[in-house]
C-alpha positions in Angstrom: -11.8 31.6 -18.0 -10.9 31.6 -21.5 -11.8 28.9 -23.4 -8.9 26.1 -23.4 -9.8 23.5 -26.4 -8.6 25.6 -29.6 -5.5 26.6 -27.5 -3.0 24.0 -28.6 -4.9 21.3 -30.0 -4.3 21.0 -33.7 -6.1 19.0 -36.5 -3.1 16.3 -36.0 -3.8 15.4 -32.6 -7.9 15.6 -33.3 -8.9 11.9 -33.6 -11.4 12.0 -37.1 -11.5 8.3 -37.4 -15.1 7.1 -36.0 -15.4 5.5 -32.3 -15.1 1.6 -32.4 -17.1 -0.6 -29.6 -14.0 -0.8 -27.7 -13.4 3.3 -27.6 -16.9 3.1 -26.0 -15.7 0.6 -23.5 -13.0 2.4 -22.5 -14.7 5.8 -22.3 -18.0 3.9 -19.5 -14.8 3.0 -17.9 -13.2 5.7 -17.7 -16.3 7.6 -16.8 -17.1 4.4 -13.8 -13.6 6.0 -12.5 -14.4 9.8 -12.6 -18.1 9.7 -11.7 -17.8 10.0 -7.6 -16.4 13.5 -9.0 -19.2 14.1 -10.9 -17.2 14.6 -14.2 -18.4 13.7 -17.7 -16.4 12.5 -20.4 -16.7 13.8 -24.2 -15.0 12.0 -26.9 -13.2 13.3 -30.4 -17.0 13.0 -31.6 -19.1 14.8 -29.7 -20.6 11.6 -28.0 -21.0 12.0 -24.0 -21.3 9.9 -21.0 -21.9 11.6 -17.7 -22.0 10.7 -13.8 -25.6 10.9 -12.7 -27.1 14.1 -12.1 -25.4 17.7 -12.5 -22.1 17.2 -13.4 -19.2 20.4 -12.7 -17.5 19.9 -15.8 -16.5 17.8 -18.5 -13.0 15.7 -19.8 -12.9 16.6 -23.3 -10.5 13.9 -25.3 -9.3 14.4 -28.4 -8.2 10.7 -29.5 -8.3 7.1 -28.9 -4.6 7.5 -27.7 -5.3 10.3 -24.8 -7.7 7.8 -23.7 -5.8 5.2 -23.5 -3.3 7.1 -21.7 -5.7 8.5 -19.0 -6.6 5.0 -18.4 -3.1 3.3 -17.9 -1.7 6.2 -16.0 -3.5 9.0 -15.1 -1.2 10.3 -12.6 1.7 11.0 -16.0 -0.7 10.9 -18.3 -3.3 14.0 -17.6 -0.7 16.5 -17.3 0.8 15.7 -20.4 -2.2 15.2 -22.4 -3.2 18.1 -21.0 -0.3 20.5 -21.7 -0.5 18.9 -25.5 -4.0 20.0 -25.6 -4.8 16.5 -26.5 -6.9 17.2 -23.8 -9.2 19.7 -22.2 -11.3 20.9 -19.1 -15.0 22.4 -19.6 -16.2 24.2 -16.8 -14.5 25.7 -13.9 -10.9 24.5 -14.5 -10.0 25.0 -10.5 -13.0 22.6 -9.4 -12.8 20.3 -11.5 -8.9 19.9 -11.3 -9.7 19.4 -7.4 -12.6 17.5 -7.7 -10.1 15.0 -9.1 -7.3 15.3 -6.5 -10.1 14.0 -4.1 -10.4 10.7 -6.2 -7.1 9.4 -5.3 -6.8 6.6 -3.5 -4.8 7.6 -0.4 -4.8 4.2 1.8 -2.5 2.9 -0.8 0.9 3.2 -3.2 0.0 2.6 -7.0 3.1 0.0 -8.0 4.5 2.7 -9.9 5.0 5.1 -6.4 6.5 2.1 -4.7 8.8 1.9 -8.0 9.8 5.6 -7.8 10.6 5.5 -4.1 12.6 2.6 -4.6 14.6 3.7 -7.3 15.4 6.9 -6.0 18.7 8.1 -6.1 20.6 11.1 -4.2 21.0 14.2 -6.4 24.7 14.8 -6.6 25.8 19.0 -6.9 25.8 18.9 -11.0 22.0 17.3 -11.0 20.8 19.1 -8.2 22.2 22.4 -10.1 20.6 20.9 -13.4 17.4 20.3 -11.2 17.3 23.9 -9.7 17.9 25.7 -13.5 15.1 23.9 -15.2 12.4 25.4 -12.4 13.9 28.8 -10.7 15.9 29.9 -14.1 13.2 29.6 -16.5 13.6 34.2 -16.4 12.9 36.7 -13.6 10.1 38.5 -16.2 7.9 34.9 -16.2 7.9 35.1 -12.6 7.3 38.7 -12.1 4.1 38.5 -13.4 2.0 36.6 -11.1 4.3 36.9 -7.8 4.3 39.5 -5.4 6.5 42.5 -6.2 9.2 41.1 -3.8 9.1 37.7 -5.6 8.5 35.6 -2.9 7.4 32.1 -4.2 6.9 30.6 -1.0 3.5 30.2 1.2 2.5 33.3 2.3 0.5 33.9 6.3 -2.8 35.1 6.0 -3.6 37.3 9.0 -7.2 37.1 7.8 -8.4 35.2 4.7 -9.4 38.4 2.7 -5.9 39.7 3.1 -3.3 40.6 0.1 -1.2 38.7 -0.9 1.6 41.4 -0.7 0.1 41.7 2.9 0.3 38.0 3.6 4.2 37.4 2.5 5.1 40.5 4.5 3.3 38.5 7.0 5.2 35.5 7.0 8.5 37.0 6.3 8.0 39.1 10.0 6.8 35.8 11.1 9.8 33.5 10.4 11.5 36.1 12.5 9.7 36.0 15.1 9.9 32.4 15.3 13.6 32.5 15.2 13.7 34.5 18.0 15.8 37.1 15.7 18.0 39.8 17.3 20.3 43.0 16.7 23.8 41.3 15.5 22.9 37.9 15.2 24.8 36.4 12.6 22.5 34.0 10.2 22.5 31.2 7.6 19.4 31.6 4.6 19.6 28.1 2.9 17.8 28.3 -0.7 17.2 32.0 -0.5 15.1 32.7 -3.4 14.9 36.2 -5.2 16.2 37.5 -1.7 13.4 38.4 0.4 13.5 37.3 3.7 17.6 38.0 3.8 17.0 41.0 3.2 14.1 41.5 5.5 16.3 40.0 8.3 18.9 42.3 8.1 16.8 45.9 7.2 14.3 45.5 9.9 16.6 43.2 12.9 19.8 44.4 12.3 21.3 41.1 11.8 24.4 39.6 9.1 23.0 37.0 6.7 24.6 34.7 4.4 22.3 33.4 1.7 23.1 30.5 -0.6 21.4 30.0 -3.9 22.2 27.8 -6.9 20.0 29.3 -9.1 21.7 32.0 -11.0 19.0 34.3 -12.0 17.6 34.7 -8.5 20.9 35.3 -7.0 21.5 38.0 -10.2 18.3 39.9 -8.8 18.9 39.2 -5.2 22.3 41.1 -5.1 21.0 43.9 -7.8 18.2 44.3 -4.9 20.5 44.5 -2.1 22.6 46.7 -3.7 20.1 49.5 -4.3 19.0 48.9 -0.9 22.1 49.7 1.0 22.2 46.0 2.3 25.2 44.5 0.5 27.4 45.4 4.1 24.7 43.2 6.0 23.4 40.6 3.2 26.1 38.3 1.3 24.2 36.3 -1.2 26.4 33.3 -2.2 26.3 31.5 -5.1 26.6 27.7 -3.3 24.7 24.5 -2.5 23.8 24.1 0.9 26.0 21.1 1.3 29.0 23.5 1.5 27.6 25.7 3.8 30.2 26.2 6.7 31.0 28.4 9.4 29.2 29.4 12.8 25.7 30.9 12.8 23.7 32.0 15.3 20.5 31.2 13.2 19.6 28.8 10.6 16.4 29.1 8.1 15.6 27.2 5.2 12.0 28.3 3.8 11.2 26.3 0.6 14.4 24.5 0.1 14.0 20.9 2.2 11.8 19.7 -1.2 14.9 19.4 -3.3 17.2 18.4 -1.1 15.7 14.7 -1.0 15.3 12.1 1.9 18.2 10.2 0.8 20.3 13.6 1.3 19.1 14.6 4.4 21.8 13.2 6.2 24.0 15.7 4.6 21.7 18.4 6.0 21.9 17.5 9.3 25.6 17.2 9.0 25.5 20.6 7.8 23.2 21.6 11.1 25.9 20.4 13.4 28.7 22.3 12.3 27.5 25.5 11.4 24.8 26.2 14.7 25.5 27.3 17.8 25.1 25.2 20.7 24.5 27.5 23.2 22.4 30.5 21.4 21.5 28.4 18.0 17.9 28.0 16.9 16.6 27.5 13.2 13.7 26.9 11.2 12.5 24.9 8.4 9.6 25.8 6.3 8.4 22.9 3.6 5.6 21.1 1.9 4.8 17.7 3.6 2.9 14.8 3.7 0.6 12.9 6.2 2.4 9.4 4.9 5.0 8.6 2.8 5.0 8.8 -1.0 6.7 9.8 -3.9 5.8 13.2 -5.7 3.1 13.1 -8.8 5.0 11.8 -11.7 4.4 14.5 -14.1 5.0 17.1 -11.7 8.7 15.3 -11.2 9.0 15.2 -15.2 7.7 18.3 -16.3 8.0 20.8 -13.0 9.7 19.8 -10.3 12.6 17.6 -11.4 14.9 15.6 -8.4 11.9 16.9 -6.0 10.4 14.9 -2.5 8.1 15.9 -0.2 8.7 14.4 2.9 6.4 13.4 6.0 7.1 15.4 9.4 8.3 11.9 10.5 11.1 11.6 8.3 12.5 15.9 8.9 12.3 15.0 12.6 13.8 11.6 12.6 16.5 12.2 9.5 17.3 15.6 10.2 17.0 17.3 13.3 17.3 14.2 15.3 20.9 13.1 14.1 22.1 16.8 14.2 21.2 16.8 17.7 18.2 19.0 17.8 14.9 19.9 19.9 11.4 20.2 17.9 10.7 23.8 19.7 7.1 24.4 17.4 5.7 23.0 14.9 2.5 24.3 12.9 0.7 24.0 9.4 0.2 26.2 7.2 -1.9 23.9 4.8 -5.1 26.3 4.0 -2.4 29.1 3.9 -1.1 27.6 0.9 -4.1 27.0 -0.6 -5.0 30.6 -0.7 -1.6 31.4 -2.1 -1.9 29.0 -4.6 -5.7 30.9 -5.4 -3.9 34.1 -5.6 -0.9 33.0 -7.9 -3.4 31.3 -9.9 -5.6 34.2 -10.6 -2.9 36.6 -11.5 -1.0 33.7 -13.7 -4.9 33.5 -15.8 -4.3 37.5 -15.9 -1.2 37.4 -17.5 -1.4 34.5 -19.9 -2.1 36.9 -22.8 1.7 38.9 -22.1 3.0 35.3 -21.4 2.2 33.8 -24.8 4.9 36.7 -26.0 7.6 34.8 -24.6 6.3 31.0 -24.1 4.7 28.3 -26.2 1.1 27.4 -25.5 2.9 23.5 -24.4 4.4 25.8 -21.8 1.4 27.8 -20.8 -0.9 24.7 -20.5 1.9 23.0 -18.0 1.9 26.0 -15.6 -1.8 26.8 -15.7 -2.2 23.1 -14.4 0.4 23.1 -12.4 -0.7 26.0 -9.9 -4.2 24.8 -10.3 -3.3 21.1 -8.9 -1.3 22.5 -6.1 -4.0 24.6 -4.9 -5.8 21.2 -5.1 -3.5 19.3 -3.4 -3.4 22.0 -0.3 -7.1 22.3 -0.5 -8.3 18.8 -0.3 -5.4 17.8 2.0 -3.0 15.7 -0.1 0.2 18.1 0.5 0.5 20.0 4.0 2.9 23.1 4.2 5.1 22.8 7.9 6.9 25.3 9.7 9.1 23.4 12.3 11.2 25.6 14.9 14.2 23.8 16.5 17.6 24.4 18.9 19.6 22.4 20.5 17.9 20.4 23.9 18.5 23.1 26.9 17.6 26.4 24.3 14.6 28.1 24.9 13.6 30.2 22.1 9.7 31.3 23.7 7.7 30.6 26.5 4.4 30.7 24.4 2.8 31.8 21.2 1.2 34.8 22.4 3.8 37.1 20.5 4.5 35.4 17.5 1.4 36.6 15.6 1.2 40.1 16.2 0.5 42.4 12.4 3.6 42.9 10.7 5.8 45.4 10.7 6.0 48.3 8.4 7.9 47.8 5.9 10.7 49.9 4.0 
């Protein structure tokens, strides 16, 4: 791990003035807070406080007003200090990100989560475009270098935990199919399709039509190039649409990393689109999305700086708000949780790897943000705080398997 303090912090964010009683104050309290972690704290002058015996790492705050911030609002505040280089990890950056996580009180909403769940509002086509372009559009070549080859930025299925992580996504792309029940001339609906991999998966290896609807332009600009050199474009249709407008008949239905930005005060639209686009006598879908154990809203600098518009929502609320109201059976349900995790290790470590190339292109503001990013959601998957669900559903009297014994076979070859 390369060392992170001289990486963006600059002598105008490096506190030089000397520490008064009250920094002192603040930096026990701080420390009172971050101790069960066994997490010191160093301040802009070298001075120390530390949780009793070994600690894992260190807090390393540049200036009386990163302090102040971590204090007031840790949950906004760390991820932007952080990213300003205002403030900095020592030791292993991936424990000590998690050994945080784990502090968080999880009984309880902070009066600024009730706030934000209150005053959300539905995401209309323009914001949710405007949403979608500030994540997926930020260039094919930034995500290219820490994905997979076939760009699949979704949790991948570990057949065994030493597995690939090319492995692994071919893994779960066979897997969603399997699930599905896919067949020879099925005709299917791909709802937030990504760069294109599971369309095209679906229709070179079952022999089924796909339509695939993306708003984020770059993906679907690789996407078709893909299917195009493929021989797939007769079989694949990507289409450059919000879900909302999805319409006609399918067979099928799958939506793997999409449900997050649609929003819980949306999902009424979803199931609308459910009803008139399944089949009621051979229809059967599949969602695939982070979750919660309870409801809350998502970390506040992750909706600022990552995520815009996002919500991860409880299985409670898909089952109740979507599938329930378009008339739909929960068929199977299981988590993924540790799956994602491992993912998230593996993203991770090639995302370290290619920080040097990265700097080419992106700011160090930029670099910070993503490096904590993946970091905290391998956190937030490890310790529990975000679970990843695949539910299977179809209409009351389908049957899409009489038991699990053939879903989790090895994969196929692929082309």
């Amino acid at each position: 791990m390369p060392s992170l303090r001289s990486a963006a912090t600059t002598a105008a964010t490096i506190e030089t003035r000397p520490l008064h009683a009250v920094d002192r104050w603040l930096a026990a309290r701080l420390q009172a807070t971050i101790a069960p972690a066994s997490i010191g704290v160093e301040l802009w002058d070298g001075s120390t406080t530390g949780p009793p015996g070994q600690a894992i790492g260190d807090l390393l705050i540049h200036d009386r007003g990163a302090l102040l911030g971590l204090i007031a609002n840790p949950d906004l505040q760390f991820g932007e200090l952080y990213s300003d280089g205002r403030l900095d990890v020592r030791g292993p950056f991936g424990e000590v990100v998690e050994a945080l996580s784990r502090l968080t009180k999880r009984d309880r909403l902070a009066l600024s989560e009730r706030w934000a769940l209150w005053t959300a509002r539905p995401a209309g086509l323009l914001v949710a475009r405007r949403n979608i372009h500030r994540h997926y559009d930020i260039g094919n070549d930034f995500y290219r270098r820490w994905l997979d080859p076939d760009l699949v930025y979704t949790c991948a299925h570990y057949p065994d935990p030493d597995a690939t992580l090319e492995a692994a996504q071919a893994e779960k792309l066979e897997l969603v199919c399997r699930k599905v029940d896919l067949r020879p001339g099925d005709e299917v609906v791909e709802a937030g399709c990504g760069w294109g991999a599971l369309a095209l998966y679906m229709a070179r290896h079952y022999g089924v039509r796909v339509r695939a609807f993306n708003i984020s332009s770059e993906q679907l600009d690789f996407a078709r190039a893909r299917a195009a050199r493929e021989g797939l474009t007769d079989r694949v249709q990507f289409i450059a649409d919000d879900y909302r407008n999805i319409s006609g008949r399918c067979d099928v239905f799958v939506s793997v990393g999409m449900l997050e930005h649609v929003g819980l005060r949306n999902f009424g639209a979803l199931a609308g689109v459910l009803r008139r686009t399944l089949d009621s006598r051979s229809g059967r879908g599949l969602l695939h999305f982070i979750g919660r154990d309870r409801r809350r809203p998502l970390n506040a600098w992750i909706r600022r700086r990552i995520f815009p518009g996002a919500y991860v929502p409880t299985l409670s609320e898909v089952t109740t708000r979507v599938l329930e109201p378009a008339g739909l059976s929960v068929v199977d349900v299981e988590n993924l949780r540790q799956h994602y995790a491992r993912t998230l290790a593996h993203w991770w470590e090639r995302y370290e790897g290619a920080v040097p190339e990265l700097r080419a292109s992106f700011d160090e503001r930029f670099i910070r943000a993503w490096r904590l990013y993946l970091a905290g959601s391998q956190a937030a998957f490890s310790t529990g705080w975000l679970q990843l669900f695949q539910v299977v559903f179809a209409p009351p009297d389908r049957l899409v398997h009489w038991a699990r014994a053939g879903l989790y076979n090895p994969p196929r070859e692929t082309a």
